[in-house]
Every structure is written in structure tokens, then in C-alpha cells.
C-alpha positions in Angstrom: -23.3 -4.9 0.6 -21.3 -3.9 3.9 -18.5 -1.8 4.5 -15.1 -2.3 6.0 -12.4 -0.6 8.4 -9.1 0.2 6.5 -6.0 2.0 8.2 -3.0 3.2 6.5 0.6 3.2 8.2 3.1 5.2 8.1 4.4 7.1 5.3 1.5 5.8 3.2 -0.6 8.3 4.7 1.1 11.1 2.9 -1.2 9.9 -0.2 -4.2 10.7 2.1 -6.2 14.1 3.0 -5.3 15.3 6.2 -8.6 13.9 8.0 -8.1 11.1 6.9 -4.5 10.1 8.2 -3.5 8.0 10.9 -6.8 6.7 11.8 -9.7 3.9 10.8 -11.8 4.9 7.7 -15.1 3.0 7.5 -15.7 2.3 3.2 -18.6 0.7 1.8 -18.7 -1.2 -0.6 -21.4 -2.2 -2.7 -20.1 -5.5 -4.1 -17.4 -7.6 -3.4 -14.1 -6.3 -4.4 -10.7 -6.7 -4.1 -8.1 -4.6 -1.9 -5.9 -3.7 -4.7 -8.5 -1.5 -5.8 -9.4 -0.1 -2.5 -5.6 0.5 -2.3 -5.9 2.4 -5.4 -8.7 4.6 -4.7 -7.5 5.9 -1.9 -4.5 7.6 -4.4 -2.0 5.0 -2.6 0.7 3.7 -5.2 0.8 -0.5 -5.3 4.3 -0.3 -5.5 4.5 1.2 -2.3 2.5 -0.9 0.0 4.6 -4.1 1.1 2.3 -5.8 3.5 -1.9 -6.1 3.9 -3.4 -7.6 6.7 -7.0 -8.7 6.8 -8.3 -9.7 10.2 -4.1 -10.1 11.5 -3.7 -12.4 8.3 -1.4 -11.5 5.3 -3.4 -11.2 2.3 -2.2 -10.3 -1.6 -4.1 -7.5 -3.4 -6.5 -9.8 -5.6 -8.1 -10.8 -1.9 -11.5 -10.1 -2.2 -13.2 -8.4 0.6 -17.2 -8.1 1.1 -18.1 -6.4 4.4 -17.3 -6.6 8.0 -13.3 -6.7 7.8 -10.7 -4.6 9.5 -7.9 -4.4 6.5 -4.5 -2.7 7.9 -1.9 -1.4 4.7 1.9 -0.9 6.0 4.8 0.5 3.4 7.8 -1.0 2.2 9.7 -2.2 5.6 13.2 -0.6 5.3 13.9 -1.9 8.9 12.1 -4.3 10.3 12.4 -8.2 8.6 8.4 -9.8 7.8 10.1 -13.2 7.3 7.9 -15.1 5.6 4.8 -13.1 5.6 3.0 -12.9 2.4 4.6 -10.1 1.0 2.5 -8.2 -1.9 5.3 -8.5 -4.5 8.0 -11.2 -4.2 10.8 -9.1 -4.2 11.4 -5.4 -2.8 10.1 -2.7 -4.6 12.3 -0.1 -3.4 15.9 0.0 -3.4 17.6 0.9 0.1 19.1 4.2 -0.4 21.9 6.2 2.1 22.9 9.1 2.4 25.7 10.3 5.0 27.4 13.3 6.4 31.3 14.0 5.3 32.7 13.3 8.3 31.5 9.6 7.5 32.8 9.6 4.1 35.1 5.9 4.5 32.1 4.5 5.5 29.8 5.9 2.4 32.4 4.6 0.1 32.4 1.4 2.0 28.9 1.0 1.2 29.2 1.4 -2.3 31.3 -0.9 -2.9 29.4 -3.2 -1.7 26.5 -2.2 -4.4 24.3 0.2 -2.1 23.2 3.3 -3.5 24.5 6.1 -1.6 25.0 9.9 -1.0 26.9 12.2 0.9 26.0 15.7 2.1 27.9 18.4 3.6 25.2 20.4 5.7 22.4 19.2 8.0 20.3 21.2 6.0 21.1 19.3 3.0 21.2 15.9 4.5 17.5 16.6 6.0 15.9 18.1 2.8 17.8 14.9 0.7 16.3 12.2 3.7 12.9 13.4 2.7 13.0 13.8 -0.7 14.8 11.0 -1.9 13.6 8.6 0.9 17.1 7.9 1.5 18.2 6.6 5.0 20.7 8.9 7.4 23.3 7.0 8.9 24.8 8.8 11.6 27.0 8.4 14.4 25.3 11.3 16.4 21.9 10.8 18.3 19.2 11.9 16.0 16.8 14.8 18.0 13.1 15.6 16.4 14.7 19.1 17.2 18.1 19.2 15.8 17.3 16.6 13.0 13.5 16.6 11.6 13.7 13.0 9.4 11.8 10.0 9.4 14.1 7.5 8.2 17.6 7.2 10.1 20.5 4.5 11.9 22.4 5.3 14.4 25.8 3.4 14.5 28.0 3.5 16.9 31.5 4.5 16.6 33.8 2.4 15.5 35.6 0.1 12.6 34.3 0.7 9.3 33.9 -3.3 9.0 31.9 -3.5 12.7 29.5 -0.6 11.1 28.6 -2.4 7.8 27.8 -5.6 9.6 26.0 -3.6 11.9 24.0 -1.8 9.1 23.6 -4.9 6.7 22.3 -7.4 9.8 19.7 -4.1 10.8 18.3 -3.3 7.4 18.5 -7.6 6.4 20.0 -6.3 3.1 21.1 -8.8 0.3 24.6 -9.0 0.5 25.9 -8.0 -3.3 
């Protein structure tokens, strides 16, 4: 029937074979069908796409598609708001996780009482591996460096009251306020 051009973003290409990261993939398709499924065979979990764009509009995954689109799949947004943008489910599908070094400890506990789920690691070894695995978020007060700290998911606050770094942290990541 025709084929389209899908692109997966960020972290979502971890699902995918090397050659096929970070770049347009052509797929035919024989019939119309709908991107849920397209989603799926490419190994890509539902739960872990938050927005589809088909031609720069928001679509959900029952859209049907039958040749000639460009269809762009982005993750669950951790920092960045999509307002009212159509997600795919109506409420997040991930809950925001922390994790942060000792020496921010009032802070952590700060954060947990507010309901946030959140961790706190003693070595940069351990706070790296834990970013990764657990898809948790570092919040630091140092600069994060590819170099010194490898992680994908991070927020730098500044220095300062306890109470200016949750607002800070809560207005960046537009979390619910428990």
C-alpha cells in the first residue's frame, strides 16, 4: 500500500538495533494500520512512549496510518511540560524518581515528604550506575560533565534554602504537588 518514515527519540531508541537508532526508518506497510502496532513491532513498550506526532500533529495510538507519513515517537517527558498536547495516555505513566548524593540529604528528605520517591547514594559510582538503571533523576548542586558524570537524566540546582530548591525542582519537572 505505501510505506512511511518513523523516528524514535531519545531513550526509546534503546529498544532498537544499533542501525537503526537515531535516524528515519522507511516501513511499509501493506494495509492500513495503526501506530500502536508499528510502535510495538519495533520492541518499543506503549507505556513508554508519551507523545506521537504524525505530519507535526499529536495523534493517539489507534491513528491509522496508510502511506506517505512522517510519524515522530518521543518518551515519557520528565522535563519538559506538552501542555495540552494529546498525550497517549491521560495521565503519566512513569513516576518521577530522585536520587541524590549525601551531602544533599535535607533536601532528599525534603522531597519525600512531599510524596516523591527518592534515593540517596554515597559514591558517584553508585549514584551513576542507580541514574541508569533505575531511570531515576540526579539532583545535584555540582555542574554535571559527560566526563566526570556519564547520566542522561539530571537537575542542577543551585545552592541555596532547602524551600527555594523544591520550588525550583517542582516548577522544572511541573510535578503534582502531593
Amino acid at each position: 500500500m505505501g510505506e512511511i518514515t518513523i523516528r524514535f527519540y531519545e531513550e526509546l531508541n534503546d529498544y532498537l538495533p544499533f542501525h537503526k537508532r537515531k535516524r528515519d526508518i522507511a516501513v511499509k506497510i501493506q494495509k492500513r494500520k495503526n501506530i500502536g502496532e508499528i510502535i510495538k513491532s519495533f520492541g518499543v513498550p506503549l507505556e513508554e512512549v508519551d507523545l506521537v506526532l504524525v505530519n507535526s500533529e499529536p495523534v493517539d495510538p489507534a491513528h491509522l496510518v496508510d502511506g506517505g507519513e512522517r510519524v515522530s515517537i518521543y518518551p515519557v517527558f520528565e522535563s519538559f511540560d506538552i501542555g495540552t498536547i494529546s498525550r497517549m495516555p491521560s495521565s503519566p505513566l512513569r513516576k518521577t524518581t530522585f536520587i541524590l548524593p549525601t551531602s544533599l540529604k535535607s533536601l532528599a528528605d525534603e522531597l519525600e515528604k512531599l510524596g516523591h520517591d527518592v534515593a540517596v547514594a554515597s559514591s558517584l559510582t553508585d549514584l551513576v550506575q542507580r541514574v541508569e538503571l533505575e531511570k531515576r533523576i540526579l539532583v545535584t548542586t555540582d555542574r554535571v560533565t559527560d566526563e566526570r558524570m556519564p547520566v542522561s537524566r539530571f537537575l542542577y540546582v543551585h545552592a541555596g534554602s532547602i524551600k527555594s530548591q523544591i520550588k525550583y525542582i517542582v516548577d522544572r519537572l511541573h510535578l503534582e504537588k502531593h
